[in-house]
C-alpha positions as CSV (number, residue, x, y, z in Angstrom):
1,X,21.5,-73.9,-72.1
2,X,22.1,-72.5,-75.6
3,X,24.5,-69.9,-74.1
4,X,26.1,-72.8,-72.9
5,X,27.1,-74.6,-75.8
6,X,28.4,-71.3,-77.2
7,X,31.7,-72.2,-74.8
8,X,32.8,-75.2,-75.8
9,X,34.2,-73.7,-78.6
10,X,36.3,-71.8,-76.0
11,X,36.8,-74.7,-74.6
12,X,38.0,-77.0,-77.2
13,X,40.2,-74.0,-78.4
14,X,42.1,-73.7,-75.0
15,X,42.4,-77.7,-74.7
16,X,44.3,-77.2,-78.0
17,X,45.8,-74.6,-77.2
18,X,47.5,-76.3,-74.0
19,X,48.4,-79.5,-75.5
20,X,50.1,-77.9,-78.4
21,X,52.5,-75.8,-75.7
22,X,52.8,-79.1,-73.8
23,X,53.2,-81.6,-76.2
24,X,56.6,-80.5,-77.3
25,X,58.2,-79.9,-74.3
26,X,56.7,-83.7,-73.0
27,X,58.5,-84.7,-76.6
28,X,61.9,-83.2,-76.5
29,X,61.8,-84.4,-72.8
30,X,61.6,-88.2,-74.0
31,X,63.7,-87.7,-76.6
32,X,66.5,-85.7,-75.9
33,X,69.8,-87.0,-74.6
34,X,70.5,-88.0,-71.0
35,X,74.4,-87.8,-71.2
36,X,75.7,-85.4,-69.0
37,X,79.7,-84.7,-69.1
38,X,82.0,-81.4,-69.0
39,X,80.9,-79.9,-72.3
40,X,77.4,-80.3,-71.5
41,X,77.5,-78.1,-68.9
42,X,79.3,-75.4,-70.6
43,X,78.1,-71.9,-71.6
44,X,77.8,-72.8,-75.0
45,X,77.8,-76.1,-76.1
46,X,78.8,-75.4,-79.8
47,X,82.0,-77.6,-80.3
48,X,84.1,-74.2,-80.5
49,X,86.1,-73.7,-77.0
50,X,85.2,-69.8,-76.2
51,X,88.1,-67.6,-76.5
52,X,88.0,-63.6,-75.3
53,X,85.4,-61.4,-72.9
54,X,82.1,-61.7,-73.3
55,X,82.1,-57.7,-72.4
56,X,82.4,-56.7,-76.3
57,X,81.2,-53.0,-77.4
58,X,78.2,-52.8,-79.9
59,X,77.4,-49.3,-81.7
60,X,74.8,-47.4,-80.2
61,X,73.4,-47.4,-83.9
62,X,72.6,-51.7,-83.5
63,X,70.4,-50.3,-80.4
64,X,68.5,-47.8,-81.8
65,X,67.9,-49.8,-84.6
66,X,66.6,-52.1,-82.2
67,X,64.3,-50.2,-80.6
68,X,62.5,-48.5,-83.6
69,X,62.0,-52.3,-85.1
70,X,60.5,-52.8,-81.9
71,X,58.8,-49.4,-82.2
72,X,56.6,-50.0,-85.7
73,X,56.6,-53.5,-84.7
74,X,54.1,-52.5,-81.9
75,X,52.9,-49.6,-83.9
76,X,51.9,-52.4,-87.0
77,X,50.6,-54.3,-83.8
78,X,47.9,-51.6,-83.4
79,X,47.2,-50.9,-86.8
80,X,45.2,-54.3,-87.6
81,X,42.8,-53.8,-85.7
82,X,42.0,-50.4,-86.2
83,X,41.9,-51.4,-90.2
84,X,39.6,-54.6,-89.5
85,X,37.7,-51.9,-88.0
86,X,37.9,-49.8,-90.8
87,X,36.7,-52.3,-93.8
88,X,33.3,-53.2,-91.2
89,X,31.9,-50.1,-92.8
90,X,33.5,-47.3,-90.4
91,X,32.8,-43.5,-90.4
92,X,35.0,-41.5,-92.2
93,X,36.5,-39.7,-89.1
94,X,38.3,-43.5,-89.2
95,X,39.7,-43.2,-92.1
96,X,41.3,-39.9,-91.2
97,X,42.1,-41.3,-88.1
98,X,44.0,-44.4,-89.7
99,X,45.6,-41.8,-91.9
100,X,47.3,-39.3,-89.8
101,X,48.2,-43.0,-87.3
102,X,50.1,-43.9,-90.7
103,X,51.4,-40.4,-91.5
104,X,53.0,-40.4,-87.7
105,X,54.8,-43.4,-88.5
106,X,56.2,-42.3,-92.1
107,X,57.1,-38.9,-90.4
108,X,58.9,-41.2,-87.2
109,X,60.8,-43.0,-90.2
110,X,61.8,-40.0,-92.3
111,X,63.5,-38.5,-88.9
112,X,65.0,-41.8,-87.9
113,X,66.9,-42.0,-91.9
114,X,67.2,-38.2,-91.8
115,X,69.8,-39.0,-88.6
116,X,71.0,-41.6,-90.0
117,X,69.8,-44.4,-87.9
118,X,69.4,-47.0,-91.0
119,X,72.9,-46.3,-92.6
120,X,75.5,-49.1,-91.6
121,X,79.1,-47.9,-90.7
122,X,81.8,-50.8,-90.7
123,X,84.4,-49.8,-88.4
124,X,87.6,-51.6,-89.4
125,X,90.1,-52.2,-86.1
């Protein structure tokens, strides 16, 4: 019986947990506007009538730059746990673990500005 008990922690947590994702879609539900017309069902309903293509060129650069944020994003993702880890009293392999992990991502960000990747160019047309 005492393990029992132990869950309803878990299970007051996930109760929370679902009424806080449904309560605001139940709210904006109720709330929001029922009018329905030509500009609500355009594309973007911003008050501004679109003008041009929607098939624009970005710079490769915006993309990479994109997908190293997304790169140490994950990376800095990983790295909490391993340092909660860490200050529990770990072995000093850890440490050296948790160092070369961070000298992998300063060596990953040296390359990326050694090519340039965080320099901005302004193209004028």
């Amino acid at each position: 019986m005492n393990t029992l008990t132990e869950f309803y922690y878990v299970l007051i947590f996930l109760t929370v947990a679902v009424l806080f994702t449904i309560a605001p879609v139940v709210i904006a539900y109720l709330i929001s506007p029922r009018t329905r017309g030509k500009k609500t069902l355009a594309t973007y309903e911003c008050g501004i009538e679109p003008f041009g293509g929607a098939w624009i060129r970005y710079s490769v650069v915006y993309y990479v730059y994109a997908l190293i944020f997304i790169a140490f994003d994950v990376d800095i993702l990983y790295l909490f746990p391993v340092a909660l880890s860490y200050t529990k009293g770990g072995r000093v392999y850890e440490f050296y673990s948790l160092l070369i992990f961070i000298l992998i991502l300063a060596f990953a960000i040296i390359y990326a500005w050694g090519k340039g990747v965080f320099t901005w160019k302004r193209r004028i047309q």
